[in-house]
mmCIF file as Biopython writes it, N, C-alpha, C and O atoms, coordinates in Angstrom:
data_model
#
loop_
_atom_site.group_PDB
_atom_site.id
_atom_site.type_symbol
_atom_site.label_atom_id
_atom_site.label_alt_id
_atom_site.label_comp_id
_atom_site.label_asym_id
_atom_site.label_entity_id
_atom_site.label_seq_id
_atom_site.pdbx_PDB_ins_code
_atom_site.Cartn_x
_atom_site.Cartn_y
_atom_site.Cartn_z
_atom_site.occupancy
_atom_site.B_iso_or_equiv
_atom_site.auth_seq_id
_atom_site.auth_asym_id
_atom_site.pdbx_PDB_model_num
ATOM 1   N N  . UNK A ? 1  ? -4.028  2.985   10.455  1.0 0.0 1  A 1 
ATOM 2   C CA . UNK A ? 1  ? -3.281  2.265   9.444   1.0 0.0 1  A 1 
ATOM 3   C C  . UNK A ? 1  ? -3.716  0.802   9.383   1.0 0.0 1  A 1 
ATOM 4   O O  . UNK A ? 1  ? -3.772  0.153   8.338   1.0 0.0 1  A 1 
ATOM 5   N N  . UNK A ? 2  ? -4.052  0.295   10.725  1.0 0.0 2  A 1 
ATOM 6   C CA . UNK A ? 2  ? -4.395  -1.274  10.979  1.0 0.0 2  A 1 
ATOM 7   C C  . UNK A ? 2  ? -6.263  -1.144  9.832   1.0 0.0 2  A 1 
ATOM 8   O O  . UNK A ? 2  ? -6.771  -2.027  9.140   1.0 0.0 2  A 1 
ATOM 9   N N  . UNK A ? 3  ? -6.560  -0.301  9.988   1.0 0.0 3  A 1 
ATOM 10  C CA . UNK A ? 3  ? -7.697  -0.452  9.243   1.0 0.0 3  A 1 
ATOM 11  C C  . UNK A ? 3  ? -7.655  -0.638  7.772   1.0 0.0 3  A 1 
ATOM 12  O O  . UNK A ? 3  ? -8.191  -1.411  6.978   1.0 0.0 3  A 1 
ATOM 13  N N  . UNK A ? 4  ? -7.029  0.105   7.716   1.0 0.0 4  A 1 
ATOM 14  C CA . UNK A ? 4  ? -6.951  0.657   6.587   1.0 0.0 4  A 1 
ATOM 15  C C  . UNK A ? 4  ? -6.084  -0.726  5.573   1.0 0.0 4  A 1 
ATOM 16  O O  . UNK A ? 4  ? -6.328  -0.821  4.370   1.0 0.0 4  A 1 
ATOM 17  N N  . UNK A ? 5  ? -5.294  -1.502  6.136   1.0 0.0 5  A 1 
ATOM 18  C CA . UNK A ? 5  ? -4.845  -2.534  5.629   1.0 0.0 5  A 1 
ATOM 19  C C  . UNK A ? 5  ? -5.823  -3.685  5.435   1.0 0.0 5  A 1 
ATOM 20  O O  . UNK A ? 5  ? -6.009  -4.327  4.402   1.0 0.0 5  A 1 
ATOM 21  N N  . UNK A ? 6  ? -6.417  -3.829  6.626   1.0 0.0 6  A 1 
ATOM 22  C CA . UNK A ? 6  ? -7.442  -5.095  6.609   1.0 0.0 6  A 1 
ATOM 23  C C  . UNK A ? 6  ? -8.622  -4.337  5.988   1.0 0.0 6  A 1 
ATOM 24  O O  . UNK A ? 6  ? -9.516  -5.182  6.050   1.0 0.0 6  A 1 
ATOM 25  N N  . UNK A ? 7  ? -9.227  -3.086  5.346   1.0 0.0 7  A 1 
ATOM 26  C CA . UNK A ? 7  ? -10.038 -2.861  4.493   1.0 0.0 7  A 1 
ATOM 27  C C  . UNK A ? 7  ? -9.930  -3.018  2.713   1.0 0.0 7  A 1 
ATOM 28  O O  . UNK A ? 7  ? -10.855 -3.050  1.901   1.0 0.0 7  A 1 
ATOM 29  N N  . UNK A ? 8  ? -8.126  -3.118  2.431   1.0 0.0 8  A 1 
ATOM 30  C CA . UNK A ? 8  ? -7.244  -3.574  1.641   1.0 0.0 8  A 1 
ATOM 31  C C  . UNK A ? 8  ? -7.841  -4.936  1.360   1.0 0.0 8  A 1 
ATOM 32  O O  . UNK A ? 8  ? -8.599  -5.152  0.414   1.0 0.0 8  A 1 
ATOM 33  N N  . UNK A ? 9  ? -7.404  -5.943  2.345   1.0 0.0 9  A 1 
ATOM 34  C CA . UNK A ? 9  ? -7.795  -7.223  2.099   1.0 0.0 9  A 1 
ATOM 35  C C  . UNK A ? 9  ? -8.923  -7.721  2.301   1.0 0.0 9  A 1 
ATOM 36  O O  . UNK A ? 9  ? -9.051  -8.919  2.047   1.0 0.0 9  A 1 
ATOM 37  N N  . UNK A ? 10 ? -9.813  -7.137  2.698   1.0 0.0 10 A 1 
ATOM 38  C CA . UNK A ? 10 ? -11.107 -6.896  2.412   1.0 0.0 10 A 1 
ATOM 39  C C  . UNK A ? 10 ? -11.656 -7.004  1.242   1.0 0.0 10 A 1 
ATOM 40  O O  . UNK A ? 10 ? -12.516 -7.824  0.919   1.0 0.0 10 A 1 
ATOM 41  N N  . UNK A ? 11 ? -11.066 -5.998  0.438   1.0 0.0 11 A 1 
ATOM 42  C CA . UNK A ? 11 ? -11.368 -5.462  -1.189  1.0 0.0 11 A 1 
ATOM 43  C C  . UNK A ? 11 ? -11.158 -6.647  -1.588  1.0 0.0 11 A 1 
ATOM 44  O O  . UNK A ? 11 ? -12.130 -7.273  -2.011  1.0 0.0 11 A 1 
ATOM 45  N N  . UNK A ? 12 ? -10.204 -7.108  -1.572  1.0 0.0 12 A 1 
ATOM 46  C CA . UNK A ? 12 ? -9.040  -8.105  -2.317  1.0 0.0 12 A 1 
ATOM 47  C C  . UNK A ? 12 ? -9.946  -9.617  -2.357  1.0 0.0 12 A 1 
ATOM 48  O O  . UNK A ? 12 ? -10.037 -10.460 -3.249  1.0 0.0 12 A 1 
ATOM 49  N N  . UNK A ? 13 ? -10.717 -9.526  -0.621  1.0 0.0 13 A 1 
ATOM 50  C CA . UNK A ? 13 ? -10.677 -10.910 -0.883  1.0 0.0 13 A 1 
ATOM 51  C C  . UNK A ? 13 ? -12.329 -10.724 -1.336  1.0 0.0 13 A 1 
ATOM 52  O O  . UNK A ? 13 ? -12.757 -11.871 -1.465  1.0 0.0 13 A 1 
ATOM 53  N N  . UNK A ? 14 ? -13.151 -9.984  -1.555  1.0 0.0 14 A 1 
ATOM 54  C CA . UNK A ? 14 ? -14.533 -9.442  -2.172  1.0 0.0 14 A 1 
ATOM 55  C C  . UNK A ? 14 ? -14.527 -9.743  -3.565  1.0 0.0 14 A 1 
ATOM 56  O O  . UNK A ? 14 ? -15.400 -10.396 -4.137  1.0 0.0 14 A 1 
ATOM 57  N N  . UNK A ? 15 ? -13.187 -9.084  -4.259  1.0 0.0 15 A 1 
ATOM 58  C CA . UNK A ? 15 ? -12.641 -9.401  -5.473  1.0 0.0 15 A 1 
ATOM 59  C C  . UNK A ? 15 ? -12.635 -11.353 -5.997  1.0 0.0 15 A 1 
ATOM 60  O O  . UNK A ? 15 ? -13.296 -11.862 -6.902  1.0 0.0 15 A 1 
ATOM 61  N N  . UNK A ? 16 ? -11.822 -11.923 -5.208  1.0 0.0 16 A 1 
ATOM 62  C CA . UNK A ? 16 ? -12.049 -13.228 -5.542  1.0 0.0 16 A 1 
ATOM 63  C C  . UNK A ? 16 ? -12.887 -13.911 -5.323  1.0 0.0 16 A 1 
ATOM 64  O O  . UNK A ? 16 ? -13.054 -14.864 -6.084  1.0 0.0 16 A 1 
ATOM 65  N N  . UNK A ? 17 ? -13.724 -13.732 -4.256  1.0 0.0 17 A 1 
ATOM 66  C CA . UNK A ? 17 ? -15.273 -13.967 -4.199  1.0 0.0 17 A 1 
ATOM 67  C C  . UNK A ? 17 ? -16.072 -13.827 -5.198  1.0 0.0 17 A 1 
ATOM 68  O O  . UNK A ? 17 ? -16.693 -14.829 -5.553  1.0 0.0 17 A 1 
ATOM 69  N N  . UNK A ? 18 ? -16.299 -12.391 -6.015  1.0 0.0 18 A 1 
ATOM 70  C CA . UNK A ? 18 ? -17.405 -12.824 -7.140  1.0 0.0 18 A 1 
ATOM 71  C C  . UNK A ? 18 ? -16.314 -13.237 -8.524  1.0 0.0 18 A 1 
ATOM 72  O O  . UNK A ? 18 ? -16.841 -13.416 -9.622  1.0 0.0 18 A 1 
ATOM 73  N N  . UNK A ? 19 ? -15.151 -13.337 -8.410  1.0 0.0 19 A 1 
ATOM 74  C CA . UNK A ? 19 ? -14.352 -14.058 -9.573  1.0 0.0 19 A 1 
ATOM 75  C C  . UNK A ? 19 ? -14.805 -15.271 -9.570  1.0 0.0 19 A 1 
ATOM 76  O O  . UNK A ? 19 ? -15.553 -15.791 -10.398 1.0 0.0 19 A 1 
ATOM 77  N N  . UNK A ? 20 ? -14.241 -15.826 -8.414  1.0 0.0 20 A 1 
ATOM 78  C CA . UNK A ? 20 ? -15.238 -17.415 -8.587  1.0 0.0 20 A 1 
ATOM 79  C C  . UNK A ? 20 ? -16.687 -17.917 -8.365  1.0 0.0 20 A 1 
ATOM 80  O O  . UNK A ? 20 ? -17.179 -19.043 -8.422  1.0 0.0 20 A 1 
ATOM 81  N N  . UNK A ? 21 ? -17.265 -16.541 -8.056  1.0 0.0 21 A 1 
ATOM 82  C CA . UNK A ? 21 ? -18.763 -17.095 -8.412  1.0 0.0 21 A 1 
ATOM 83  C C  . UNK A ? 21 ? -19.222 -16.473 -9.924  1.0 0.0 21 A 1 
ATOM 84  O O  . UNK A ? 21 ? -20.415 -16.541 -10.219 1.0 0.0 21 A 1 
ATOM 85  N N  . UNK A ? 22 ? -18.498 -16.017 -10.641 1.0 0.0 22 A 1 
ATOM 86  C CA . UNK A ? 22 ? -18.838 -15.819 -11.740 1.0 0.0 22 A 1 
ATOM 87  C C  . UNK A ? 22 ? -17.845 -16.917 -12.511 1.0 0.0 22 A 1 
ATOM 88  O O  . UNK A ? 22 ? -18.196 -16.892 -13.690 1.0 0.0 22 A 1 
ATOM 89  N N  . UNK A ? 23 ? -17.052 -17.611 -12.389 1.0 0.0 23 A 1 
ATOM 90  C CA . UNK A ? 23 ? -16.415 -18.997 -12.573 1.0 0.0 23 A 1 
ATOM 91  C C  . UNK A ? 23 ? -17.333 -19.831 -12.372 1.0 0.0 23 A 1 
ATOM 92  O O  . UNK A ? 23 ? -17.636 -20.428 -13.405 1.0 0.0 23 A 1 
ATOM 93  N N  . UNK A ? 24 ? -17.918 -20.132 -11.462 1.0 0.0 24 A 1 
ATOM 94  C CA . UNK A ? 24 ? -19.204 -20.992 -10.727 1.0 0.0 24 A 1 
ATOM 95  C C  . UNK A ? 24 ? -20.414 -21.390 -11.689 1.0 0.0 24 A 1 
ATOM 96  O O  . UNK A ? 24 ? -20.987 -22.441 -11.979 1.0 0.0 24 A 1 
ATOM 97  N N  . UNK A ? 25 ? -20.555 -19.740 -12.127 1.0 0.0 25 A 1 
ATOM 98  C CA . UNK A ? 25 ? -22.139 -19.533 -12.885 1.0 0.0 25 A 1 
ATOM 99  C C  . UNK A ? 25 ? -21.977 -20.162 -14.329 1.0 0.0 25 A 1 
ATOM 100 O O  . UNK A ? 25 ? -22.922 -20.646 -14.953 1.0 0.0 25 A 1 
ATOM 101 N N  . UNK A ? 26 ? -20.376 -20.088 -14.893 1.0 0.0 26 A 1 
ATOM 102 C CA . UNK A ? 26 ? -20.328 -20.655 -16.207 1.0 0.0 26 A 1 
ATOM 103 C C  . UNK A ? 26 ? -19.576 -21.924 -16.257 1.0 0.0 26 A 1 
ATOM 104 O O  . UNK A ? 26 ? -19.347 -22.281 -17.413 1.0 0.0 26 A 1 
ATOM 105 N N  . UNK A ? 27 ? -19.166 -22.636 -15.419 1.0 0.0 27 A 1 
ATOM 106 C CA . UNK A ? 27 ? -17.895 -23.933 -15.156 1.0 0.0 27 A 1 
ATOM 107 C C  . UNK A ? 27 ? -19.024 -25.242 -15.392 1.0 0.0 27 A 1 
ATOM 108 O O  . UNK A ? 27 ? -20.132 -25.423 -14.887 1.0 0.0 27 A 1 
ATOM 109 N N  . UNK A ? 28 ? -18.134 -26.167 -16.513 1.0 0.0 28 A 1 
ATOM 110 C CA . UNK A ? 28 ? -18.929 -27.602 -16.658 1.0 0.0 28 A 1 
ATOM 111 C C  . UNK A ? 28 ? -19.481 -27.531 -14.671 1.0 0.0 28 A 1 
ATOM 112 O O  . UNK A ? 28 ? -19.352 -26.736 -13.739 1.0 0.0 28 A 1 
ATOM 113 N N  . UNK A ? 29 ? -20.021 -28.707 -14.870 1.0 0.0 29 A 1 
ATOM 114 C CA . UNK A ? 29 ? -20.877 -29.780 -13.736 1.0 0.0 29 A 1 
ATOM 115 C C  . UNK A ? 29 ? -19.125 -30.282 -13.468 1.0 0.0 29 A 1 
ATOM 116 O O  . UNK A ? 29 ? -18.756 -30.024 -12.322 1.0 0.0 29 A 1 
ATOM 117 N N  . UNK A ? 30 ? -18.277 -30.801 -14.171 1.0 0.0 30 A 1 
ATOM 118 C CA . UNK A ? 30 ? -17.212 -31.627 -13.329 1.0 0.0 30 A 1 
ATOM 119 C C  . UNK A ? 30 ? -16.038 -30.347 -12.458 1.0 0.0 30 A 1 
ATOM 120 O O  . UNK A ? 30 ? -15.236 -30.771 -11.625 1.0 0.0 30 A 1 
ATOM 121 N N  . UNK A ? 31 ? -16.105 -28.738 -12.818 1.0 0.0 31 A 1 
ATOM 122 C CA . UNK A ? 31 ? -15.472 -28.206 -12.178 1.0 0.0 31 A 1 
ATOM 123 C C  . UNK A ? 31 ? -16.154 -27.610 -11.474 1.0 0.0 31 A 1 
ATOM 124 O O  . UNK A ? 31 ? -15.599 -26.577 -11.099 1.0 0.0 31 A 1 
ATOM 125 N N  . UNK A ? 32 ? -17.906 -27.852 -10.774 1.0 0.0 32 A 1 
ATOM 126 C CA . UNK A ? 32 ? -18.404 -26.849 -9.930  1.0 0.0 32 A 1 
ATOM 127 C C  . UNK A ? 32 ? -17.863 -27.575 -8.004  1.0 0.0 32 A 1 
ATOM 128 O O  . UNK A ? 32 ? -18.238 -27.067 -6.947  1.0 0.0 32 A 1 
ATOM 129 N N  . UNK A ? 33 ? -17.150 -28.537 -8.111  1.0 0.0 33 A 1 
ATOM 130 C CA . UNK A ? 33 ? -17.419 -29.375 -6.559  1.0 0.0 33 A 1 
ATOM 131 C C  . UNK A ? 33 ? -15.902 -28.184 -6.377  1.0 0.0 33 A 1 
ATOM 132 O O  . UNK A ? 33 ? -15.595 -27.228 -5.664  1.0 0.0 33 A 1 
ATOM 133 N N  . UNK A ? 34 ? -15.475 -28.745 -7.176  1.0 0.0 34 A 1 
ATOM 134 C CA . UNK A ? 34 ? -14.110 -27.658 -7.004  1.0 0.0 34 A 1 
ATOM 135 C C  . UNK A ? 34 ? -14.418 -26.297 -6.278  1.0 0.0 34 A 1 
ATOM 136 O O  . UNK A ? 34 ? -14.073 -26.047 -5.123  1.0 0.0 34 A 1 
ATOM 137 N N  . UNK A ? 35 ? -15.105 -25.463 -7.097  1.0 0.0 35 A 1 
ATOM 138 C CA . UNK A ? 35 ? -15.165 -24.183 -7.314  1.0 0.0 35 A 1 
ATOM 139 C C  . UNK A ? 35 ? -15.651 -23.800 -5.984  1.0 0.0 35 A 1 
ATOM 140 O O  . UNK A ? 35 ? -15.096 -23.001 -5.229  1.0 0.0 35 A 1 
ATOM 141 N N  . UNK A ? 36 ? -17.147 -24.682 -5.686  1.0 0.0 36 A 1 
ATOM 142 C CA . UNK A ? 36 ? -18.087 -24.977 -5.011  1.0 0.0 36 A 1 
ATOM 143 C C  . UNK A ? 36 ? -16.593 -24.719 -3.403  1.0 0.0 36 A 1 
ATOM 144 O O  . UNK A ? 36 ? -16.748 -23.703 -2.726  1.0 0.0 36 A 1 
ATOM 145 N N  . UNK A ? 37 ? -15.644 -25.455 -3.112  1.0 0.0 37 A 1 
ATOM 146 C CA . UNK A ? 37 ? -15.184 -25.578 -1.967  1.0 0.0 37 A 1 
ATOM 147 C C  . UNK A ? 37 ? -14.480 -23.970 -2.099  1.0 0.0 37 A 1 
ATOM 148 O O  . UNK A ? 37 ? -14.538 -23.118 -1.212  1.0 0.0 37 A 1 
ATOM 149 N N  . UNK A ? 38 ? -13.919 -23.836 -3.222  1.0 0.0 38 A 1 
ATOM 150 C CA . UNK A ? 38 ? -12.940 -22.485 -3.061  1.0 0.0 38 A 1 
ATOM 151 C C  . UNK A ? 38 ? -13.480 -21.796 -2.963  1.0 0.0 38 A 1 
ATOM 152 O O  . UNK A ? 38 ? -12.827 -20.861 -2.498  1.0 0.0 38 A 1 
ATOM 153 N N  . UNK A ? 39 ? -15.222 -21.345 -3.231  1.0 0.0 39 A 1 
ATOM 154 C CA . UNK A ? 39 ? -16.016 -20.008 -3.053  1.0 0.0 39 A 1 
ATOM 155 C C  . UNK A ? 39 ? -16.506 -20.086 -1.314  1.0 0.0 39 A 1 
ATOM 156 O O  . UNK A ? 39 ? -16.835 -19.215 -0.508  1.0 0.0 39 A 1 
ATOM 157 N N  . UNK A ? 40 ? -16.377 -21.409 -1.240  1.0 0.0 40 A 1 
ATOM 158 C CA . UNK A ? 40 ? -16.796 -21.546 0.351   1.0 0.0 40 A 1 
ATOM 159 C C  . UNK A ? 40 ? -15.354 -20.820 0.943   1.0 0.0 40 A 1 
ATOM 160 O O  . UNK A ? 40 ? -15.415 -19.663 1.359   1.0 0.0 40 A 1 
ATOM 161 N N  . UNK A ? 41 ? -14.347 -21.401 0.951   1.0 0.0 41 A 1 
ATOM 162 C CA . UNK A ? 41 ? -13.454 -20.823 1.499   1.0 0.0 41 A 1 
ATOM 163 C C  . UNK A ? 41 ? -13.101 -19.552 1.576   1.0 0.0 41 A 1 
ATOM 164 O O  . UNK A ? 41 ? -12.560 -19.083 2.578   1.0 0.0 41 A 1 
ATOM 165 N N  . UNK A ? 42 ? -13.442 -18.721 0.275   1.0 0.0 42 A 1 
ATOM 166 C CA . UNK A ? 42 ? -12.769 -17.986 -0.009  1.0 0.0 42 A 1 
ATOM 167 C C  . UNK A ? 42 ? -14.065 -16.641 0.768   1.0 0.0 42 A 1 
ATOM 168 O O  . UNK A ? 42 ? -13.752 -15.485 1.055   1.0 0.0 42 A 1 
ATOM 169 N N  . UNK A ? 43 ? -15.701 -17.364 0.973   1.0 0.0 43 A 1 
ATOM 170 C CA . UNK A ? 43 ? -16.664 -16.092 1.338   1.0 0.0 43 A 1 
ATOM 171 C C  . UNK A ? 43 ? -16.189 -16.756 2.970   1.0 0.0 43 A 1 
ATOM 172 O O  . UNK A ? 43 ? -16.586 -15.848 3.700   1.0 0.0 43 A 1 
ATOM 173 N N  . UNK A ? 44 ? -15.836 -17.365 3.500   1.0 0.0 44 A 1 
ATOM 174 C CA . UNK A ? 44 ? -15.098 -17.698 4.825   1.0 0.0 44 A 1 
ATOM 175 C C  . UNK A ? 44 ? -14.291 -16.288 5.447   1.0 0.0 44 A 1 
ATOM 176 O O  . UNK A ? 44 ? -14.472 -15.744 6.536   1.0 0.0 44 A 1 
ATOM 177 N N  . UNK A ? 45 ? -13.247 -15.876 4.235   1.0 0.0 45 A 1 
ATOM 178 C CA . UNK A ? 45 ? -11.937 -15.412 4.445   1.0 0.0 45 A 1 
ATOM 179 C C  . UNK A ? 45 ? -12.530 -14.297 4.689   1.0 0.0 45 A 1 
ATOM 180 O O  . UNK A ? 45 ? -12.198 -13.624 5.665   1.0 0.0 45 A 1 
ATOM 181 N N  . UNK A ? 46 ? -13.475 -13.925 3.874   1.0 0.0 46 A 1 
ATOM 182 C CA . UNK A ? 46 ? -14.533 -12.213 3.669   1.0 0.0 46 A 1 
ATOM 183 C C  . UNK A ? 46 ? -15.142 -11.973 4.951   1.0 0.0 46 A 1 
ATOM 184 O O  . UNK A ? 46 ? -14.918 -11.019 5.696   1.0 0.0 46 A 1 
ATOM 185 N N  . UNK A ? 47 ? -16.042 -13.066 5.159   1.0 0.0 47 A 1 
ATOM 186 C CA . UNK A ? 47 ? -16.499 -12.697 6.398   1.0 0.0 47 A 1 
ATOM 187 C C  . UNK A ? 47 ? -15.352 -12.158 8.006   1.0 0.0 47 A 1 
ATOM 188 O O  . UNK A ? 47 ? -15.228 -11.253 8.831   1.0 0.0 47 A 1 
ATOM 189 N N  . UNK A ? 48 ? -14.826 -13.342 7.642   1.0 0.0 48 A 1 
ATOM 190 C CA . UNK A ? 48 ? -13.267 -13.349 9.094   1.0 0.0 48 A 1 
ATOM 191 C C  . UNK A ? 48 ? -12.957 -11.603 8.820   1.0 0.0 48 A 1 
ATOM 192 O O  . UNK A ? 48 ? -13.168 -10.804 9.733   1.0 0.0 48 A 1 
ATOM 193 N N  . UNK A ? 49 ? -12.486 -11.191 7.586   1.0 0.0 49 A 1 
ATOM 194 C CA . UNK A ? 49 ? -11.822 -9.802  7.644   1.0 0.0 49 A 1 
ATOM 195 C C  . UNK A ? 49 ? -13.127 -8.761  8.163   1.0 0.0 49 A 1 
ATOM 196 O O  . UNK A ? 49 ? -13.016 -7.814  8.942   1.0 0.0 49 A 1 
ATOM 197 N N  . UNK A ? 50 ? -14.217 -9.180  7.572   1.0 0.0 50 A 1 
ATOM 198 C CA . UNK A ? 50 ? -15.185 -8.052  7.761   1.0 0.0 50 A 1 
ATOM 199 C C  . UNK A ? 50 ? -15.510 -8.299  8.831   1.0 0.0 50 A 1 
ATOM 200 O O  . UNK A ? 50 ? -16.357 -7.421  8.993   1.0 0.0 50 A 1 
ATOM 201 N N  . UNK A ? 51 ? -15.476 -9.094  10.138  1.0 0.0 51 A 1 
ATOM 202 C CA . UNK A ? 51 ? -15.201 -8.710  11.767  1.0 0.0 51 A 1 
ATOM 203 C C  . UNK A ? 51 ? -14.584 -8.777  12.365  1.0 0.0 51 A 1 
ATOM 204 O O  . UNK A ? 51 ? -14.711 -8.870  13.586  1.0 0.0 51 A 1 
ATOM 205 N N  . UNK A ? 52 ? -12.997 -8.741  11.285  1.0 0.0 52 A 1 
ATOM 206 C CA . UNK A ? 52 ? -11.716 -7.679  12.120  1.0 0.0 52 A 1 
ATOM 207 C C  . UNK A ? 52 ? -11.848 -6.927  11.621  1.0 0.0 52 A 1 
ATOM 208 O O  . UNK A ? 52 ? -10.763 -6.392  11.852  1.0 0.0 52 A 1 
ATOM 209 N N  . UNK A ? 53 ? -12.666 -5.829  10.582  1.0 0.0 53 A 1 
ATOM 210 C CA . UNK A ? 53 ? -12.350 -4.329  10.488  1.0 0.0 53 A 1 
ATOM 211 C C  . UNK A ? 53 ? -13.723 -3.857  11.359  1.0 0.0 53 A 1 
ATOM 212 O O  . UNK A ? 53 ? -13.662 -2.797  11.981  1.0 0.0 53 A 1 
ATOM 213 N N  . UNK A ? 54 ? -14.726 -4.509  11.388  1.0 0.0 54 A 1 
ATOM 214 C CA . UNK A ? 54 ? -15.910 -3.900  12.140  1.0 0.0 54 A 1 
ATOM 215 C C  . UNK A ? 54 ? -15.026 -3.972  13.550  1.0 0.0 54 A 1 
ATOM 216 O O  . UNK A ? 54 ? -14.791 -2.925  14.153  1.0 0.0 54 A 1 
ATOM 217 N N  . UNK A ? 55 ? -14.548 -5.247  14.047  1.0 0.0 55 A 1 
ATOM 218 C CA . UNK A ? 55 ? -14.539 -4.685  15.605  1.0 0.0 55 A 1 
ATOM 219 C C  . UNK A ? 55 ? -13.363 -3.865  15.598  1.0 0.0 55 A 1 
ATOM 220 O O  . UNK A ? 55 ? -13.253 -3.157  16.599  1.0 0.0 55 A 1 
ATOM 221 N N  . UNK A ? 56 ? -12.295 -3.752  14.591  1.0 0.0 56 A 1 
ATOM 222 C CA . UNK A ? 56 ? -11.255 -1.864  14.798  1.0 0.0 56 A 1 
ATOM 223 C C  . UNK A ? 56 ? -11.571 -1.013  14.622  1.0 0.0 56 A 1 
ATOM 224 O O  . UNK A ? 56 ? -10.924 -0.006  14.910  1.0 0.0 56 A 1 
ATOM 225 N N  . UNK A ? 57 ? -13.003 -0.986  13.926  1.0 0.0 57 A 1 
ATOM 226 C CA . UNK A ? 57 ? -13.891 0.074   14.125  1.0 0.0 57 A 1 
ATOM 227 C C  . UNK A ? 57 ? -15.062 0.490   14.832  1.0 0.0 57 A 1 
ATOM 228 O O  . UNK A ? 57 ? -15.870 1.320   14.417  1.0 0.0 57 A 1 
ATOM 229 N N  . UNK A ? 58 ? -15.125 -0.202  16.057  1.0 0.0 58 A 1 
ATOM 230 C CA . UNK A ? 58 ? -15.593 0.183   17.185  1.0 0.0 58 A 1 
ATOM 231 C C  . UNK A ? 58 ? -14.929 0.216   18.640  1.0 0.0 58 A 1 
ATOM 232 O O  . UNK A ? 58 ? -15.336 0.650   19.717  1.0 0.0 58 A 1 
ATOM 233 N N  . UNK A ? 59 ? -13.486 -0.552  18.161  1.0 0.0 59 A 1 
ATOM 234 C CA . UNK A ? 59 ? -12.730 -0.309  19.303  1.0 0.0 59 A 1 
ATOM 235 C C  . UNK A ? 59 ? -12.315 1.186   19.709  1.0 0.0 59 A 1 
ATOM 236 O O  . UNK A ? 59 ? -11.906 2.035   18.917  1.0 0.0 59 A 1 
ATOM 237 N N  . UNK A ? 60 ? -12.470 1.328   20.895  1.0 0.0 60 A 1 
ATOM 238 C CA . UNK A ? 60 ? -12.105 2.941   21.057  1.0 0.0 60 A 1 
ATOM 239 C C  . UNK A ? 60 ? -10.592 3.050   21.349  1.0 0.0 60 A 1 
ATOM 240 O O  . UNK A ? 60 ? -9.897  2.182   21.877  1.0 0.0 60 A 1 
ATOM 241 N N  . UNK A ? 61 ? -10.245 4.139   20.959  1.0 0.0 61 A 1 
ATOM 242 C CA . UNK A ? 61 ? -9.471  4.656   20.940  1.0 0.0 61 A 1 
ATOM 243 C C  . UNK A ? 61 ? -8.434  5.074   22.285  1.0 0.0 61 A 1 
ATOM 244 O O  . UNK A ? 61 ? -8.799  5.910   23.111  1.0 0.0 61 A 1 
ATOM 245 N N  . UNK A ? 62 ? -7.065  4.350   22.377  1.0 0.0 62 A 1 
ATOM 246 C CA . UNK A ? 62 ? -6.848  4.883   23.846  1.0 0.0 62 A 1 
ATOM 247 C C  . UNK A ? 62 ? -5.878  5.943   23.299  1.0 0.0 62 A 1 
ATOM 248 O O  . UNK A ? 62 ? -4.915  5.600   22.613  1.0 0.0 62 A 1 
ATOM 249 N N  . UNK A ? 63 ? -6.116  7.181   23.589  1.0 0.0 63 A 1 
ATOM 250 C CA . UNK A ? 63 ? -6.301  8.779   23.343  1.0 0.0 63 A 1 
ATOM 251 C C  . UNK A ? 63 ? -5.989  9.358   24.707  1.0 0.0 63 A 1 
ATOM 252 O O  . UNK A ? 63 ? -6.390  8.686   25.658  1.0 0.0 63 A 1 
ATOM 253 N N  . UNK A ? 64 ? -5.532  10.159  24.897  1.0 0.0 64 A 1 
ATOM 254 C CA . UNK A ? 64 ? -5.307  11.129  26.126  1.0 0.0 64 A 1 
ATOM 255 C C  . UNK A ? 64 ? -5.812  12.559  25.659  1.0 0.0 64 A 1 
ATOM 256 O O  . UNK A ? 64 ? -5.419  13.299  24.757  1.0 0.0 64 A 1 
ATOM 257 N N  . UNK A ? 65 ? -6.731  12.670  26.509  1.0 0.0 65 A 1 
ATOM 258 C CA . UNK A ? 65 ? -7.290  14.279  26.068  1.0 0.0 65 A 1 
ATOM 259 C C  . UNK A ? 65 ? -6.601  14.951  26.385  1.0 0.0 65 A 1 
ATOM 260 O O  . UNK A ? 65 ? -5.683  14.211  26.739  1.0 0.0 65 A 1 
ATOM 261 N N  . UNK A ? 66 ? -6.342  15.763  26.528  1.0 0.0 66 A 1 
ATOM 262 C CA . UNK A ? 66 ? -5.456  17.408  26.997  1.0 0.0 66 A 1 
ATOM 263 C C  . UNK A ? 66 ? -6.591  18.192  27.126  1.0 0.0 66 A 1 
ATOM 264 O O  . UNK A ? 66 ? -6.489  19.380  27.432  1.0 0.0 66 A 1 
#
């Protein structure tokens, strides 16, 4: 379930990533410093989630065999 949420916000934050770089590609020169910090921030947030779902998906499993 823990995955499966942070693969959620994953999506989510992938989503606002190319929103504002396709904001980026067409925004005057006076709104790119702007944009410029929120796409930084925002491919920040992408990366952070995409190595909390990689490392819950290599954490093993504590499981009891039978």
């Amino acid at each position: 379930m823990v995955i499966r949420a942070l693969a959620t916000e994953l999506y989510r934050a992938q989503q606002i990533v190319h929103k504002l770089q396709d904001q980026f590609e067409t925004a005057p020169l006076a709104q790119r410093d702007r944009l410029r910090h929120e796409l930084k921030r925002a491919q920040a947030e992408c990366d952070q989630l995409r190595r909390h779902l990689e490392a819950r998906k290599e954490a093993p499993l504590n499981r009891r065999k039978f």
